[in-house]
MOPAC internal coordinates of N, CA, C and O (Angstrom, degrees):
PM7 1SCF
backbone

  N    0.0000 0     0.00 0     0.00 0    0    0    0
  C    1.4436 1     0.00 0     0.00 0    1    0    0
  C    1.5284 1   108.05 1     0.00 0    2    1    0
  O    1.2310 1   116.50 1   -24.42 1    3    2    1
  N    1.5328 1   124.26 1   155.58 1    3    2    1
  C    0.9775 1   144.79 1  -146.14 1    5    3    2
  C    1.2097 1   120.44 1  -154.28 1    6    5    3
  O    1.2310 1   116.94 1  -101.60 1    7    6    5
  N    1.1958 1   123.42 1    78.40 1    7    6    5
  C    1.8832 1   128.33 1  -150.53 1    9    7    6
  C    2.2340 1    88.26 1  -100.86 1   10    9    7
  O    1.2310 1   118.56 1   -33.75 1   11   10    9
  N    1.1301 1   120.35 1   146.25 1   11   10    9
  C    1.6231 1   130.75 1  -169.32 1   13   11   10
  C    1.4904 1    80.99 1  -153.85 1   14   13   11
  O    1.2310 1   137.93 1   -54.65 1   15   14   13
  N    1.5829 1    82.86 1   125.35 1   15   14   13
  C    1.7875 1    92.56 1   152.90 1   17   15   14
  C    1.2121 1   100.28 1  -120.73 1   18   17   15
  O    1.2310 1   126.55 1   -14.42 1   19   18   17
  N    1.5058 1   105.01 1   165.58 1   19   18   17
  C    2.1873 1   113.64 1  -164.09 1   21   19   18
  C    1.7046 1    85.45 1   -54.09 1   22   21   19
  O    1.2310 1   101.86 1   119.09 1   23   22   21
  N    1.3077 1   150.74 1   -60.91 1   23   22   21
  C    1.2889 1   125.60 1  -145.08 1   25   23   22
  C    1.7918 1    99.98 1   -76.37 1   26   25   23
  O    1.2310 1   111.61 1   148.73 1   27   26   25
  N    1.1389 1   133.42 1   -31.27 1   27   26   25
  C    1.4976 1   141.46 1   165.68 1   29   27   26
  C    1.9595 1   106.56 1   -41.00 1   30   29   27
  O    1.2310 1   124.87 1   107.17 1   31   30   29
  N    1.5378 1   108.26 1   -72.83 1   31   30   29
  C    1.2701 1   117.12 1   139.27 1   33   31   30
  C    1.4374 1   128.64 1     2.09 1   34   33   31
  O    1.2310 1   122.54 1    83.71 1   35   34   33
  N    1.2319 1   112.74 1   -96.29 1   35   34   33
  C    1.2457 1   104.77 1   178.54 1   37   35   34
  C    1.4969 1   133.04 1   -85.36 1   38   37   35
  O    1.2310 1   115.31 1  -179.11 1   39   38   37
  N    1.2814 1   126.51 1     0.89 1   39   38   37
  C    1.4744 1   149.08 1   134.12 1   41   39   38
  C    1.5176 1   113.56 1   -35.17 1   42   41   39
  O    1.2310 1   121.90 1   123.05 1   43   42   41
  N    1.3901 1   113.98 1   -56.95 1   43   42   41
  C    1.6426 1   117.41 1   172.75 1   45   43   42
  C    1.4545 1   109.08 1   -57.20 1   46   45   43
  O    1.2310 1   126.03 1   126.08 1   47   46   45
  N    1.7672 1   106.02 1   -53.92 1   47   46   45
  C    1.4935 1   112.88 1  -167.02 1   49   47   46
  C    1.8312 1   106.84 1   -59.62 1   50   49   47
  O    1.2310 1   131.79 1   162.74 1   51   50   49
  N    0.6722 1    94.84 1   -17.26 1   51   50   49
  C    1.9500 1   107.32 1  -156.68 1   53   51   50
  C    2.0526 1    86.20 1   -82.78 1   54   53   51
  O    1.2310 1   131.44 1   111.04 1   55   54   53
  N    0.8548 1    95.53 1   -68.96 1   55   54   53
  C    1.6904 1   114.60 1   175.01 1   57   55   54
  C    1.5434 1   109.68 1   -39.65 1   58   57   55
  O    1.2310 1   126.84 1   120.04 1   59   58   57
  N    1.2289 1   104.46 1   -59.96 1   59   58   57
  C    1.8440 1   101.30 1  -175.27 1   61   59   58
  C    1.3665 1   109.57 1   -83.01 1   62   61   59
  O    1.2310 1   108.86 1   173.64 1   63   62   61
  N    1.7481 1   138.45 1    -6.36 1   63   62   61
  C    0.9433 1   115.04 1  -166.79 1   65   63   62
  C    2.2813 1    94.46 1  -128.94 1   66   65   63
  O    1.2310 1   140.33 1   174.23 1   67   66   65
  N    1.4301 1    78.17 1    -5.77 1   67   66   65
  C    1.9662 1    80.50 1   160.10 1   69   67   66
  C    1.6548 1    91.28 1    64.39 1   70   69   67
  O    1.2310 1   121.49 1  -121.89 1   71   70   69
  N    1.8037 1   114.75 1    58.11 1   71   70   69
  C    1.4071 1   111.66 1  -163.80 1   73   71   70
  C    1.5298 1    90.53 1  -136.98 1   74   73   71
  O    1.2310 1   111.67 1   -13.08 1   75   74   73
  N    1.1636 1   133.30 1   166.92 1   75   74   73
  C    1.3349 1   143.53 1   150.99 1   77   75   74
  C    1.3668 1   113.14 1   -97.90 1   78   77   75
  O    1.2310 1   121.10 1    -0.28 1   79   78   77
  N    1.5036 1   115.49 1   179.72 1   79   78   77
  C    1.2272 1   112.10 1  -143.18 1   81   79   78
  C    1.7719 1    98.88 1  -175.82 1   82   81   79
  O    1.2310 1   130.60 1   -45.73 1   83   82   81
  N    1.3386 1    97.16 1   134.27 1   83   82   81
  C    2.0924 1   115.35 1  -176.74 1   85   83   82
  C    1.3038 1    92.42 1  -141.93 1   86   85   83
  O    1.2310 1   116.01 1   -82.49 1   87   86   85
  N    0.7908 1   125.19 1    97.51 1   87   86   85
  C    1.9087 1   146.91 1   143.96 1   89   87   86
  C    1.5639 1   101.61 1   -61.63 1   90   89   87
  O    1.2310 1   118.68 1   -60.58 1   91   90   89
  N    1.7055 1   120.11 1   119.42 1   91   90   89
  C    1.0348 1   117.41 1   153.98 1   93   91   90
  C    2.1588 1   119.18 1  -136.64 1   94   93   91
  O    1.2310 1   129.09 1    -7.29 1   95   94   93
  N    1.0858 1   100.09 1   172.71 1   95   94   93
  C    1.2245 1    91.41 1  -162.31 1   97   95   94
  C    1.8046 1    99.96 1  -152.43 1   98   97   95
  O    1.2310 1   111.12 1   -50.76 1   99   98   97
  N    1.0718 1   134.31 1   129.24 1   99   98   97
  C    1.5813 1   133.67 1  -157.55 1  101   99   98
  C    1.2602 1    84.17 1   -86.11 1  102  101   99
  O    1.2310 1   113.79 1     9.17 1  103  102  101
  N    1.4615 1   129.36 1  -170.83 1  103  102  101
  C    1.3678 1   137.81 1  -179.11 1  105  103  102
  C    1.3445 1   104.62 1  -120.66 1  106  105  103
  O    1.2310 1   133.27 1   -66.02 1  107  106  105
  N    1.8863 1    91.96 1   113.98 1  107  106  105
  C    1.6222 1    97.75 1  -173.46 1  109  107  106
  C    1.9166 1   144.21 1   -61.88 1  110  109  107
  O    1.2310 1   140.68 1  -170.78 1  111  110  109
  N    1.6432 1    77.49 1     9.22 1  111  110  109
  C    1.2523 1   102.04 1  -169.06 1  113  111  110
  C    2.0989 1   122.02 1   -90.95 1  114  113  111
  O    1.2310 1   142.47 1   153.92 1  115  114  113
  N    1.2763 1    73.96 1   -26.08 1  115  114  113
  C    1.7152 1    94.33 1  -174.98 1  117  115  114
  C    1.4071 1   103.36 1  -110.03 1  118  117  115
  O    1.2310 1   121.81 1   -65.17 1  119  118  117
  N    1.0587 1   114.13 1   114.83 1  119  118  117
  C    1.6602 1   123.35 1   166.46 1  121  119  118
  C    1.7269 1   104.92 1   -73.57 1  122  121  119
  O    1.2310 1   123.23 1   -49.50 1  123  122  121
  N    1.4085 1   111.41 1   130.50 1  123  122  121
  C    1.4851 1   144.18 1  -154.29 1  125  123  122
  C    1.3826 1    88.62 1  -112.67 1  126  125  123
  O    1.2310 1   133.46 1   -26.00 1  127  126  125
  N    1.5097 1    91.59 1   154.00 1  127  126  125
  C    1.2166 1   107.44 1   168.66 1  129  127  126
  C    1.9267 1   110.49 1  -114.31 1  130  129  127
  O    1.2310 1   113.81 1    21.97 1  131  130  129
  N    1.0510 1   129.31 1  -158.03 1  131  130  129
  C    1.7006 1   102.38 1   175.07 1  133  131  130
  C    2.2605 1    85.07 1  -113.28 1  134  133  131
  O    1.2310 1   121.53 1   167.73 1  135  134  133
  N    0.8698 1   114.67 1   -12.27 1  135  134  133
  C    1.5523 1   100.07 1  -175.68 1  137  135  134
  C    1.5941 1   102.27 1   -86.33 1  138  137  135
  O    1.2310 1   119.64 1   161.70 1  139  138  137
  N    1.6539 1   118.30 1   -18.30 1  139  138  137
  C    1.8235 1   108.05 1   165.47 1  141  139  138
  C    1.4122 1   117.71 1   -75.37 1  142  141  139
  O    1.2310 1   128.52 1   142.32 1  143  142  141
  N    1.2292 1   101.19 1   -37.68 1  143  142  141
  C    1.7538 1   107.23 1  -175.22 1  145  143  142
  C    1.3702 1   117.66 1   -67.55 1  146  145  143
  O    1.2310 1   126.88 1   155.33 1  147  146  145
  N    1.5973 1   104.37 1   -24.67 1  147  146  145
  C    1.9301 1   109.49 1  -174.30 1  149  147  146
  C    1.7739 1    96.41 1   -81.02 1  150  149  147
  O    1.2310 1   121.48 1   156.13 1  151  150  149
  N    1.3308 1   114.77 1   -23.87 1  151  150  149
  C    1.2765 1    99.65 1  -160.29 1  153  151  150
  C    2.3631 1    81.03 1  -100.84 1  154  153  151
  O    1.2310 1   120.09 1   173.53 1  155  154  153
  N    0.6312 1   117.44 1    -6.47 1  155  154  153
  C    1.7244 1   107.63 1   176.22 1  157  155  154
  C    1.5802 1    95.67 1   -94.93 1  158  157  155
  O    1.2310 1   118.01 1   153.08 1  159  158  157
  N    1.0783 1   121.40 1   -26.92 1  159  158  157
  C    1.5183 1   114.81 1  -171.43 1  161  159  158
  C    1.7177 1    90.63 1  -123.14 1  162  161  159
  O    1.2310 1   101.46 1   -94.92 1  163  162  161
  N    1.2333 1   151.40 1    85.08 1  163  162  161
  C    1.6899 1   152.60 1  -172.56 1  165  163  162
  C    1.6477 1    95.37 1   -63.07 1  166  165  163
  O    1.2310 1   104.84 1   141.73 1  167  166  165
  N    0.9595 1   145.64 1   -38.27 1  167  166  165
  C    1.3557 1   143.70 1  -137.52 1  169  167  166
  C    1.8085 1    98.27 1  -100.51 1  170  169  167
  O    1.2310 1   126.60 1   145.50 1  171  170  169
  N    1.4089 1   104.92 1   -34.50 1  171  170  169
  C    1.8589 1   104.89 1  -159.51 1  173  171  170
  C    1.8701 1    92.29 1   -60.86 1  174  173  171
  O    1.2310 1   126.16 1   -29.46 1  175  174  173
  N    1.0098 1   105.77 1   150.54 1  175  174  173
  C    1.5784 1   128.25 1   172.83 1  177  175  174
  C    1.3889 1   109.60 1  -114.80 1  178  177  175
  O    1.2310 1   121.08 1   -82.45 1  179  178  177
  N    1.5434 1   115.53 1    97.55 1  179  178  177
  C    1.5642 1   113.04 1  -172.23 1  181  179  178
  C    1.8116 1   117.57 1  -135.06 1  182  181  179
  O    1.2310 1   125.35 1   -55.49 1  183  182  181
  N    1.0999 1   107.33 1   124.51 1  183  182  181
  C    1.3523 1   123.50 1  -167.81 1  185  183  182
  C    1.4693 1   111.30 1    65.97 1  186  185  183
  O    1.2310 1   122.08 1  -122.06 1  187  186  185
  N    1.7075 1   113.63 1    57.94 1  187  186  185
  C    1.5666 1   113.42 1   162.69 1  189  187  186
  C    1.7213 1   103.17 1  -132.68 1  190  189  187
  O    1.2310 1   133.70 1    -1.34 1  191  190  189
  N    0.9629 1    91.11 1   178.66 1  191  190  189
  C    2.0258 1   104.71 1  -174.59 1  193  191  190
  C    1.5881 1    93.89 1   -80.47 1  194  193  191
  O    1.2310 1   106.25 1  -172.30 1  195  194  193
  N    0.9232 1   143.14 1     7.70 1  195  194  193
  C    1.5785 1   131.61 1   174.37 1  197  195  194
  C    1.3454 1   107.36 1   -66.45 1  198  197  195
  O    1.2310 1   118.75 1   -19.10 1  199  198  197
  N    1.5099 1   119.99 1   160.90 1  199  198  197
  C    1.4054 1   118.38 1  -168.13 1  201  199  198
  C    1.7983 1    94.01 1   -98.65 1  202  201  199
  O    1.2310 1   122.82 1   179.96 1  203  202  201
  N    1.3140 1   112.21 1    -0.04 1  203  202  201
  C    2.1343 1   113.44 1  -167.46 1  205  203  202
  C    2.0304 1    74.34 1  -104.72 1  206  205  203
  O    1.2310 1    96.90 1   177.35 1  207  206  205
  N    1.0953 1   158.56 1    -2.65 1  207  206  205
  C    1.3807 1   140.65 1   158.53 1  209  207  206
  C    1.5402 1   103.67 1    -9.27 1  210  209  207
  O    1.2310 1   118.82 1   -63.31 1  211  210  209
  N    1.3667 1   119.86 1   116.69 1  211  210  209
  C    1.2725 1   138.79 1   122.84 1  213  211  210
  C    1.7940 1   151.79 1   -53.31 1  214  213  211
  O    1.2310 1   140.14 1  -176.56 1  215  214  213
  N    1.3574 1    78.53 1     3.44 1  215  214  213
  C    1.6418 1    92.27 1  -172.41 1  217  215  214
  C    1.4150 1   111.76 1   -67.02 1  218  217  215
  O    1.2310 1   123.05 1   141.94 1  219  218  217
  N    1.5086 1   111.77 1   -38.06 1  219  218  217
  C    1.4082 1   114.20 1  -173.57 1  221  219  218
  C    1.5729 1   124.15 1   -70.28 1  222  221  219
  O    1.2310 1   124.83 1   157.54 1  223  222  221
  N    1.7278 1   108.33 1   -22.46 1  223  222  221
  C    1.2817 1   128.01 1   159.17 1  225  223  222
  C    0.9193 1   130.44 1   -58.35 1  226  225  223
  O    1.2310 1   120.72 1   152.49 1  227  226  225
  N    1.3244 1   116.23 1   -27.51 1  227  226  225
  C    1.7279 1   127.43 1  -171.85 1  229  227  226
  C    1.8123 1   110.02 1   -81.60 1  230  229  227
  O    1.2310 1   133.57 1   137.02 1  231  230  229
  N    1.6039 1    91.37 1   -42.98 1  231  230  229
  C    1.4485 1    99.42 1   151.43 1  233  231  230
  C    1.5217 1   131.14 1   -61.47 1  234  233  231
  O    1.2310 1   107.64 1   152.07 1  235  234  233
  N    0.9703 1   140.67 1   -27.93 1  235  234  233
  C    1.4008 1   131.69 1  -147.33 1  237  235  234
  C    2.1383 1    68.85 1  -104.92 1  238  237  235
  O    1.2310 1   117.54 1   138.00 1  239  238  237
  N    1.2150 1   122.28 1   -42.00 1  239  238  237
  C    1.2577 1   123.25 1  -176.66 1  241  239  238
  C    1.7720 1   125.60 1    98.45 1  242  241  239
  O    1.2310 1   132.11 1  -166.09 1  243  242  241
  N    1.7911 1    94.21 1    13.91 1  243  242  241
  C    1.1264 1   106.66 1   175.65 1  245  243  242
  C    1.7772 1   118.00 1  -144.42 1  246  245  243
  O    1.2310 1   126.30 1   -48.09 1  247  246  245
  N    1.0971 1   105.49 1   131.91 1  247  246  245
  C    1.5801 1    87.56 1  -176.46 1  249  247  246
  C    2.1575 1   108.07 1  -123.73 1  250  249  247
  O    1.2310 1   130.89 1   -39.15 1  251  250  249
  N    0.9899 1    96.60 1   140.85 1  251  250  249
  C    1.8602 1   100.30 1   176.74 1  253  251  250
  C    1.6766 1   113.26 1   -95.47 1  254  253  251
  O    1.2310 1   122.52 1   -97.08 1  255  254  253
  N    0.7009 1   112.78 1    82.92 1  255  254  253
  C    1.8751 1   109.96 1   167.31 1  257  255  254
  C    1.4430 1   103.08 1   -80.92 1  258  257  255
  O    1.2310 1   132.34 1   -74.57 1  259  258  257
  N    1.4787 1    93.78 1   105.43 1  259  258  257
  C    1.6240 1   105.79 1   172.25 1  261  259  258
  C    1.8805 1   104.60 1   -94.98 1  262  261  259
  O    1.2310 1   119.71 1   -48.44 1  263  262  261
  N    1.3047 1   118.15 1   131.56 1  263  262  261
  C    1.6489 1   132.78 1  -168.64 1  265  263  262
  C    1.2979 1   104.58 1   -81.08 1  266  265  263
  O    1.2310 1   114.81 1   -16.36 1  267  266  265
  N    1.4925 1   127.45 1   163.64 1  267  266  265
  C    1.5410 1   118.93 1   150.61 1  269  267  266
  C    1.7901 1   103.35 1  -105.07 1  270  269  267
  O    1.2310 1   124.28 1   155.24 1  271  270  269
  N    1.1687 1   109.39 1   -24.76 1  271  270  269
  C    1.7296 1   107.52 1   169.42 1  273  271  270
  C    1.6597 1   108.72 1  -109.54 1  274  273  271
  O    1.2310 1   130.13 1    -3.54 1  275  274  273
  N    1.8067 1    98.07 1   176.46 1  275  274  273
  C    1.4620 1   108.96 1   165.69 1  277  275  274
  C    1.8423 1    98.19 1   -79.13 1  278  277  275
  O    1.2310 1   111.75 1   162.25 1  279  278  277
  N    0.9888 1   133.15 1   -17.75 1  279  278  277
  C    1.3380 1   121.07 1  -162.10 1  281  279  278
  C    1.9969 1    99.21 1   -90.67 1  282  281  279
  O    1.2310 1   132.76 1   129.18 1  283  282  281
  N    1.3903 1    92.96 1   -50.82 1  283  282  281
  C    2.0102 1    90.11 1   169.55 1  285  283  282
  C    1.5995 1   107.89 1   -47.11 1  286  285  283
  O    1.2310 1   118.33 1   140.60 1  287  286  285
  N    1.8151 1   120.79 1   -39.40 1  287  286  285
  C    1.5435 1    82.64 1  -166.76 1  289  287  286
  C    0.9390 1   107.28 1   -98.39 1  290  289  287
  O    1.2310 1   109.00 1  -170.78 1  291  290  289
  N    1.7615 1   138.20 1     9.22 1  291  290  289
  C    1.2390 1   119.13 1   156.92 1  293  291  290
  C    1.1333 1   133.77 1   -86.33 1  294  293  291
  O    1.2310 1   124.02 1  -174.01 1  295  294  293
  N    1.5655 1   109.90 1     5.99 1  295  294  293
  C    1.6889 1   131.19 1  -179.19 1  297  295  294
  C    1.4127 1    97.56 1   -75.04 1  298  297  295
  O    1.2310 1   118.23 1   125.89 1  299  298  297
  N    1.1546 1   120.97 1   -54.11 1  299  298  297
  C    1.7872 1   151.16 1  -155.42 1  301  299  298
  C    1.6482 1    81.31 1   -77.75 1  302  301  299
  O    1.2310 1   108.71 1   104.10 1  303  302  301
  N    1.3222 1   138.73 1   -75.90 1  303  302  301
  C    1.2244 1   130.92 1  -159.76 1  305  303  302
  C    1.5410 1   120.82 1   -68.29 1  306  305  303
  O    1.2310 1   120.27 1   138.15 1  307  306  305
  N    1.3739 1   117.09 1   -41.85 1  307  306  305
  C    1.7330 1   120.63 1   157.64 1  309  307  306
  C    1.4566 1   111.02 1   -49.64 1  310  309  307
  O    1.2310 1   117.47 1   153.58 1  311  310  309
  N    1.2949 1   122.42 1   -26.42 1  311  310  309
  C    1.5341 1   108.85 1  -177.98 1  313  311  310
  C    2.0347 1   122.78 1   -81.07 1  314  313  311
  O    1.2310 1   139.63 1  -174.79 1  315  314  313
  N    1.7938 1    79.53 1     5.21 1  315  314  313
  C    2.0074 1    85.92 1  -162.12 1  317  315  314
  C    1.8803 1   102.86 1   -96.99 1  318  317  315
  O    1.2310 1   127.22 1   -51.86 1  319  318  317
  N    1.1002 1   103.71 1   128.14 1  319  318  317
  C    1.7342 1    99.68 1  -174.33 1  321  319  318
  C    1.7288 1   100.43 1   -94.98 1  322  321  319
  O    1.2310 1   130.94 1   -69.26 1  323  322  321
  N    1.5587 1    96.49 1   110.74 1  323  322  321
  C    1.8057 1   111.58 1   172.07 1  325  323  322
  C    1.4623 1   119.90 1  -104.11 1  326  325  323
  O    1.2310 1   112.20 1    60.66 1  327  326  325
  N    0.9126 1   132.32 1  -119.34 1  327  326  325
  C    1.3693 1   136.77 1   168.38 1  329  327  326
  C    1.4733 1   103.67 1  -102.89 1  330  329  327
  O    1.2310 1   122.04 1   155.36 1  331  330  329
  N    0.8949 1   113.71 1   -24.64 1  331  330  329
  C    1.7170 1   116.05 1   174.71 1  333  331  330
  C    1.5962 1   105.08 1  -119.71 1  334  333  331
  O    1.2310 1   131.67 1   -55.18 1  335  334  333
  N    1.8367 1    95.08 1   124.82 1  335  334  333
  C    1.5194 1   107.52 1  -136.85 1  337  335  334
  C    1.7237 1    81.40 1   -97.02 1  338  337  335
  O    1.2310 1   115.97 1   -45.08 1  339  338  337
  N    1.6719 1   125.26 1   134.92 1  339  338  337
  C    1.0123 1   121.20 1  -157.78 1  341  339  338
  C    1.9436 1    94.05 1   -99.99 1  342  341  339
  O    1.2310 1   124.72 1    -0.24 1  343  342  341
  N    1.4241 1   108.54 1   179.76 1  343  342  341
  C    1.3555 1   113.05 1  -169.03 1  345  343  342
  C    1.7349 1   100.94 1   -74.48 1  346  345  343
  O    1.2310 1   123.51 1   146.54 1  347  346  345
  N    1.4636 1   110.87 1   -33.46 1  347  346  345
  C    1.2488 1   111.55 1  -144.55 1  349  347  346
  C    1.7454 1    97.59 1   -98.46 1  350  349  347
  O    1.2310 1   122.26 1  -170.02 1  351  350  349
  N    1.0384 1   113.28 1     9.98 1  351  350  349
  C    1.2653 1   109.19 1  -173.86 1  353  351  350
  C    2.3549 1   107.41 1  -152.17 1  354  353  351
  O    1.2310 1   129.75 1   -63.99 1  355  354  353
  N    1.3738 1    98.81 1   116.01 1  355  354  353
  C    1.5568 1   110.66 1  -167.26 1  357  355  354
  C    0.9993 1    99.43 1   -69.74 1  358  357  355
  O    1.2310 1   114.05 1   146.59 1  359  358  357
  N    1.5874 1   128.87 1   -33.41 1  359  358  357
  C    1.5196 1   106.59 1  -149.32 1  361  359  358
  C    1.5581 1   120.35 1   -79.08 1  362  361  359
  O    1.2310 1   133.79 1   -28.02 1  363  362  361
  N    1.3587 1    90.95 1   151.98 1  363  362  361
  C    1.8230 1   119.85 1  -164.56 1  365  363  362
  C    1.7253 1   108.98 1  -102.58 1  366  365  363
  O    1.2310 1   130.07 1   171.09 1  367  366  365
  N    1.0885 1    98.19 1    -8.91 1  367  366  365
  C    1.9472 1    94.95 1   170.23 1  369  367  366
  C    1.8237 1   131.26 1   -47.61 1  370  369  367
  O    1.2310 1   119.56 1    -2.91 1  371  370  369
  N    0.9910 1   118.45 1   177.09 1  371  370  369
  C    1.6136 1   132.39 1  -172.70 1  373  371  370
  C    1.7724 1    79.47 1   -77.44 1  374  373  371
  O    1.2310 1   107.44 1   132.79 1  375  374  373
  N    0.7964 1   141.03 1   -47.21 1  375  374  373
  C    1.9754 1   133.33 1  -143.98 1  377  375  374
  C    1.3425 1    84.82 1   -67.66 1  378  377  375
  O    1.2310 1   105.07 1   -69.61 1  379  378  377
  N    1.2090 1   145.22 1   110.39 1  379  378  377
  C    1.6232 1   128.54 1   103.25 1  381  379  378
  C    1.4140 1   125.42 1   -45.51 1  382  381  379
  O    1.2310 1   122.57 1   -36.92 1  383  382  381
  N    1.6656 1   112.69 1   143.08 1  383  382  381
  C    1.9151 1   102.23 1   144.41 1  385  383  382
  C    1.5086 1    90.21 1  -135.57 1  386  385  383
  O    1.2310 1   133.27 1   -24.04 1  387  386  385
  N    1.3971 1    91.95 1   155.96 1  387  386  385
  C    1.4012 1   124.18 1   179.37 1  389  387  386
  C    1.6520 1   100.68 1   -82.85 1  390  389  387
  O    1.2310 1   133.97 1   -37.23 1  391  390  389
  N    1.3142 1    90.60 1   142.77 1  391  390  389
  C    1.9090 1    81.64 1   175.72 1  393  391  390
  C    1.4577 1   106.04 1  -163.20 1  394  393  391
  O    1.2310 1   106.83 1   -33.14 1  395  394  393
  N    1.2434 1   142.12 1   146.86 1  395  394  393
  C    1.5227 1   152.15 1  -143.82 1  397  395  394
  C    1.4450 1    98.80 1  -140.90 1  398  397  395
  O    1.2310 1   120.81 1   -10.74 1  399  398  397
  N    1.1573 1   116.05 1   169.26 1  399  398  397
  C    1.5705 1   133.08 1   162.39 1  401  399  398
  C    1.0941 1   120.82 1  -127.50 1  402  401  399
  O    1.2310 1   105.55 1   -38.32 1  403  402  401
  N    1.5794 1   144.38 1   141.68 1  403  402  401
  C    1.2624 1   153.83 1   127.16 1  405  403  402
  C    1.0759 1   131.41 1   -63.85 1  406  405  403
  O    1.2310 1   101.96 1   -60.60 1  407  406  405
  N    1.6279 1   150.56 1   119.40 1  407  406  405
  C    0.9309 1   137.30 1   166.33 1  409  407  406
  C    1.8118 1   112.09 1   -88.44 1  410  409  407
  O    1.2310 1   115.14 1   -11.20 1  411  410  409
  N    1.5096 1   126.83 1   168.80 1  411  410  409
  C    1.4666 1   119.77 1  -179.68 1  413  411  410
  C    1.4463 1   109.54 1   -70.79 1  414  413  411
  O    1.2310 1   114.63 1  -174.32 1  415  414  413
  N    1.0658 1   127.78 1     5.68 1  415  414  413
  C    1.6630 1   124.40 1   167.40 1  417  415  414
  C    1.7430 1   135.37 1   -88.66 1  418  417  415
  O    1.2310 1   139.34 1   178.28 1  419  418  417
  N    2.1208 1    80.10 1    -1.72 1  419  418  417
  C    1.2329 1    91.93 1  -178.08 1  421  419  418
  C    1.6356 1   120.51 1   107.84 1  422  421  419
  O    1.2310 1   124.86 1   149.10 1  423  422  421
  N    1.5594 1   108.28 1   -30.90 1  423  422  421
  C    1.5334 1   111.87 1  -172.61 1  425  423  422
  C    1.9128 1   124.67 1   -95.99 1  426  425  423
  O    1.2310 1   134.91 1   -37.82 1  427  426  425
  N    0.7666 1    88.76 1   142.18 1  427  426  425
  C    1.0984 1   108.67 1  -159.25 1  429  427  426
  C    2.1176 1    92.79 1   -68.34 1  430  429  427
  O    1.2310 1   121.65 1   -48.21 1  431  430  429
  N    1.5345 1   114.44 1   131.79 1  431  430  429
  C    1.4947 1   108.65 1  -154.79 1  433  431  430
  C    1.4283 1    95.29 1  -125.09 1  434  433  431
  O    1.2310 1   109.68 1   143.87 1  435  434  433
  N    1.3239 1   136.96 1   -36.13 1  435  434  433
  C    1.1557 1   112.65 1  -160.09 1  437  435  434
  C    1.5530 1   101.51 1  -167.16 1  438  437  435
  O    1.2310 1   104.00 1   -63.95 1  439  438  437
  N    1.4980 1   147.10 1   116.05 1  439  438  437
  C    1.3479 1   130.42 1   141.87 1  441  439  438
  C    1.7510 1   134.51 1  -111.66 1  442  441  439
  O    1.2310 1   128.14 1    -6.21 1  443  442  441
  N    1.5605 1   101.92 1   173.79 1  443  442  441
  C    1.7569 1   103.78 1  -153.25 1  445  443  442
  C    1.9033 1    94.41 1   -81.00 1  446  445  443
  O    1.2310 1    97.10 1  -154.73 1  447  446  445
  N    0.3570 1   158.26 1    25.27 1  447  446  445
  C    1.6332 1   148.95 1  -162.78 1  449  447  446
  C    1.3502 1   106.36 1  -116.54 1  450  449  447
  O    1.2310 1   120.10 1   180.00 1  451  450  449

């Protein structure tokens, strides 16, 4: 037997496919609205006809942005507002998300909190 938790998970995935990696996760504590979370997270695409829709992520309450460079996932991760308020992004609202990094070696590099 073989027990994986999502950060085990994507540590393997990150490793076998030589990928980077932004784990984020809203804060399960504060009920969101989708116009706080787009502006704490700028990038999510939620409730439009695009086929990259995020809506279903927001639900499940976790989303994986896997990178093709080190420079995409630290572009992707400066843009997420956590408890530690990043350069690239002003907003001052109630929405936190929590969000982590992977590097392709598997290790776990950096989170916003």
């Amino acid at each position: 037997m073989n027990k994986l938790t999502l950060t085990k998970l994507v540590q393997q995935h990150c490793k076998l496919t030589q990928k980077w990696a932004v784990v984020l996760y809203p804060d399960p504590e504060v009920e969101h609205n989708f116009d706080e979370l787009r502006m704490a997270v700028p990038f999510l695409k939620i409730n439009t006809d695009d086929d990259n829709d995020d809506t279903q992520a927001v639900a499940d309450g976790l989303m994986i942005v896997l990178c093709d460079s080190e420079d995409e996932c630290w572009q992707t991760f400066e843009k997420i507002r956590g408890d530690d308020k990043p350069e690239c992004n002003d907003y001052d609202g109630p929405c936190h998300v929590y969000a982590w990094t992977c590097g392709p070696d598997g290790e776990i590099l950096t989170e916003n909190t």
